[in-house]
C-alpha positions in Angstrom: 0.0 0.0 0.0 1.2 3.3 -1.0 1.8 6.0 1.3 2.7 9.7 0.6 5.2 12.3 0.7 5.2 15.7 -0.1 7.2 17.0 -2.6 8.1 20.1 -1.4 10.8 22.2 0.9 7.7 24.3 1.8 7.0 24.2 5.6 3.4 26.1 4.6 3.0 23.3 2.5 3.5 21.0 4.9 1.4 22.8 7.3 -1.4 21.8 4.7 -1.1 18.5 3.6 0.7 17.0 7.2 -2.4 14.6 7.4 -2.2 12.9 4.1 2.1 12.4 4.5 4.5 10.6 6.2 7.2 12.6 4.8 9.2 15.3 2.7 11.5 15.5 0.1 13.9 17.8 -1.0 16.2 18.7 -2.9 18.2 21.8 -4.0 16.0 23.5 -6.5 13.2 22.9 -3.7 15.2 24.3 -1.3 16.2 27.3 -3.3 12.5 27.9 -4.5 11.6 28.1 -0.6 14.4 30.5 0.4 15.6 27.9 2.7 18.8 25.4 4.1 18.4 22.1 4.2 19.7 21.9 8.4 17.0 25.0 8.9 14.1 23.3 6.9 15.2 20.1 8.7 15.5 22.0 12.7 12.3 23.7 11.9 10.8 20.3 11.3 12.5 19.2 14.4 10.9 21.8 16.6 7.4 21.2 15.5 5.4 17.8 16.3 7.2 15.7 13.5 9.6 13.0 14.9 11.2 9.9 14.2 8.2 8.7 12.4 8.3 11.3 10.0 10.9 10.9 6.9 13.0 13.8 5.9 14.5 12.8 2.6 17.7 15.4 1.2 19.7 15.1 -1.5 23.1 14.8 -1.1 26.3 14.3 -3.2 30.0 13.3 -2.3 31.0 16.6 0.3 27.7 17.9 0.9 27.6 20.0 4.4 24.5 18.7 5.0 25.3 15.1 7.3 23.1 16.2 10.1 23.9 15.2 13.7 21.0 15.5 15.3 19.1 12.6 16.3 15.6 14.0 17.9 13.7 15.1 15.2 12.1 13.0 11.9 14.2 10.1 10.1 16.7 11.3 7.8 17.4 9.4 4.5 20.0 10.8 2.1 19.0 10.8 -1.2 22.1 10.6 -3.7 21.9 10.5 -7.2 22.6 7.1 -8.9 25.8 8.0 -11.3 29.1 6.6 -11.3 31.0 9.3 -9.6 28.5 8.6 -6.6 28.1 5.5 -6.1 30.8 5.1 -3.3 29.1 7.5 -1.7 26.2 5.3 -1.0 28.5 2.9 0.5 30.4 5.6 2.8 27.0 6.8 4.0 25.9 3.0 4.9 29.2 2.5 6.6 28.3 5.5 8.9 24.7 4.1 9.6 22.6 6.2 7.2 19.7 5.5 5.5 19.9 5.6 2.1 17.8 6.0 -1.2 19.0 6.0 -4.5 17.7 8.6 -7.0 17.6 9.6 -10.2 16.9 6.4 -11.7 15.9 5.5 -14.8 17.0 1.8 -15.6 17.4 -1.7 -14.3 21.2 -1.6 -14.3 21.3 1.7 -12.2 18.7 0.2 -9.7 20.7 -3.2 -9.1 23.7 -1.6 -9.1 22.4 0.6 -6.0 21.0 -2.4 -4.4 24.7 -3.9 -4.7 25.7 -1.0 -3.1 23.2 -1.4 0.0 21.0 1.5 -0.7 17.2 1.1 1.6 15.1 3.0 -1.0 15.3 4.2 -4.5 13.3 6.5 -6.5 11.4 5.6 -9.8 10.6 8.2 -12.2 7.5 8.3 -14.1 6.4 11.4 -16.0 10.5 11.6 -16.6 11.1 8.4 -17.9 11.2 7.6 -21.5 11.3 3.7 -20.8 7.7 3.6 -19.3 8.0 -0.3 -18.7 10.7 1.0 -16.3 8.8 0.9 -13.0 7.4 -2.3 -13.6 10.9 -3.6 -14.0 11.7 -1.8 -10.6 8.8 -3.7 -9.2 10.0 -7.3 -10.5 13.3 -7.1 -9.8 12.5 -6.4 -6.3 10.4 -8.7 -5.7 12.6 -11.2 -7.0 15.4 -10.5 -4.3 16.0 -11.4 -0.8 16.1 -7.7 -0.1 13.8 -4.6 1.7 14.3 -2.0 -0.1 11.7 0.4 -0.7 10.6 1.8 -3.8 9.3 5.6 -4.1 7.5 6.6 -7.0 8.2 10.5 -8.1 8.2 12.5 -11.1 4.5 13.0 -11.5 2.4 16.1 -13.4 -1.0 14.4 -13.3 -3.4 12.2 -10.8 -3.6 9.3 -13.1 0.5 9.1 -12.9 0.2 8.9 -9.4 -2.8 6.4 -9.9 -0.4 4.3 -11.9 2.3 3.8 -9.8 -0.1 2.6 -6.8 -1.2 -0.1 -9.2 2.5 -1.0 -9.8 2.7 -1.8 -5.6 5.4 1.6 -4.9 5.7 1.6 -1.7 5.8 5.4 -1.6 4.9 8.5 -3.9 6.3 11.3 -4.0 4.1 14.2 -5.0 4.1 17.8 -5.1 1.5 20.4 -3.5 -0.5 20.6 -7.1 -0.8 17.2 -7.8 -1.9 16.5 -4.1 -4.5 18.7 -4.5 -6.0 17.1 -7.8 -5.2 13.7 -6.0 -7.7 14.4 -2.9 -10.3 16.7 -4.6 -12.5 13.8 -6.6 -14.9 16.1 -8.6 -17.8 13.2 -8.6 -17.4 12.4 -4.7 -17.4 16.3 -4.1 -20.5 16.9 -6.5 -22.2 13.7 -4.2 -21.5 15.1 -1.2 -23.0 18.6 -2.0 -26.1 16.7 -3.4 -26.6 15.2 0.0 -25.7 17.7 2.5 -26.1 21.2 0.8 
């Protein structure tokens, strides 16, 4: 079953949808669009409600600032992007007791390659992904291992993207603000309701 997490750096955003998520993403065109750091977005988190329950996912590459410390606010998983200059990195983070998920994925090769390399969750891109069999693949081949990663859906523009890739058993979508709003606003349901009660 397929649970949520906002797309976003936006703590207003958050503020919003914090019901329907069990995490955030990030990464640094979020960040930059919200006028925001990644440890002040991830202490501000921290000082609200939001603990180890709640994911904080970041991307990171090799000599990012950003390897927080602190261990009383939500569960940090550092996303790093799946080419060859990083993939040591994945490694070095595991050896230090991080969770990891591997992103920017688009193929089979990249995703087993990640799993060799011990990462907990990877990211499979939809709207993004020219090989549309892709997350299907994703699917298979984990099912076929001895392994628990996770796999995160992401990359979506419309409702029936995200509808897609709950029918192809992600464990988690990532999904921006919009496309959240279009996701939990059924037009039918809605028109129902105000038949019944208005």
């Amino acid at each position: 079953m397929a649970k949520f997490i906002l797309d976003s750096a936006d703590t207003y955003e958050l503020k919003k949808w914090k019901q329907y998520v069990v995490g955030m993403t990030t990464n640094p065109s979020l960040l930059k669009k919200a006028n925001i750091t990644a440890q002040d977005l991830y202490d501000q988190l921290s000082e609200s409600e939001l603990k180890s329950d709640f994911f904080f996912f970041h991307q990171v590459i090799y000599g990012d600032p950003f390897i927080n410390k602190r261990t009383d606010g939500p569960l940090i998983i550092y996303k790093v992007p799946l080419i060859d200059s990083q993939y040591y990195y994945i490694k070095e983070l595991k050896e230090m007791g991080h969770f990891v998920c591997g992103t920017m994925t688009y193929d089979v090769v990249q995703l087993q390659t990640a799993i060799n390399f011990g990462i907990d969750y990877s990211i499979i891109l939809y709207h993004k992904n020219e090989n549309k069999s892709f997350p299907w693949d994703a699917v298979s081949l984990r099912n076929s291992l001895d392994k628990h990663i996770k796999l995160i859906g992401a990359s979506f523009r419309t409702k029936e993207e995200v509808s897609e890739a709950i029918m192809d058993e992600m464990d988690y979508v990532t999904v921006p603000p919009n496309v959240l709003e279009l996701c939990f606003n059924n037009e039918q349901a809605q028109s129902d309701y105000d038949k019944l009660y208005t």
